[in-house]
C-alpha positions in Angstrom: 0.1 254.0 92.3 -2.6 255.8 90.5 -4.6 258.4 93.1 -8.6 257.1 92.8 -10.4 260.0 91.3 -12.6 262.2 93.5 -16.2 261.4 93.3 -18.3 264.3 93.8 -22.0 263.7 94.8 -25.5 265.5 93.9 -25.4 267.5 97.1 -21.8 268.8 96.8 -22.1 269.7 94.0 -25.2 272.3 94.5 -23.5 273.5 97.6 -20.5 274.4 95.8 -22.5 276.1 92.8 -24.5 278.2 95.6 -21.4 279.1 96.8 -19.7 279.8 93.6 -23.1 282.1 92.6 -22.6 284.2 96.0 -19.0 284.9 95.1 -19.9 286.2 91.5 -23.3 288.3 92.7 -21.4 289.9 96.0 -18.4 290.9 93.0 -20.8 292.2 90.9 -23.4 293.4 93.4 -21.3 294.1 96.2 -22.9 297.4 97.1 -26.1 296.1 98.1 -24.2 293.3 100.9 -22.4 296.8 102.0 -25.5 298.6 102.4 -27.6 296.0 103.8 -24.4 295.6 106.6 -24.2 299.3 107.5 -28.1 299.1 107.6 -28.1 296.4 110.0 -25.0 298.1 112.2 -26.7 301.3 112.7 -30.5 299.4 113.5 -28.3 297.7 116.1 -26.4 300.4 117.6 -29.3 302.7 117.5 -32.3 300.1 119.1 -34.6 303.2 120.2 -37.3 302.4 117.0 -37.3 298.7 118.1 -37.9 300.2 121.6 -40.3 302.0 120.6 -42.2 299.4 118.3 -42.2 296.9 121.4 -43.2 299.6 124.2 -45.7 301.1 122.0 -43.9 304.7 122.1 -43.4 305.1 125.6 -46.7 305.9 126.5 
């Protein structure tokens, strides 16, 4: 009782290889993900400049 072999399509396949890529570019790169995260936690803790933007300084 031979197991019929797993037929992987067009689609899977890309999704799998995008996902694959992002694993190898965050190991090699993972710097950049960390500074881009700590950028966007202290933009979202700290909202004043987006206050500001959208109120037109307070003025």
């Amino acid at each position: 009782d031979a197991e019929p072999a797993v037929v992987v399509g067009a689609a899977e396949g890309v999704a799998i290889a995008g996902l694959l890529a992002a694993c190898i570019f965050l190991a090699i790169f993972g710097e950049a993900g960390f500074a881009y995260a700590d950028h966007t936690a202290d933009w979202l803790v700290r909202p004043d400049a987006y206050v500001r933007a959208v109120l037109g300084g307070g003025s």
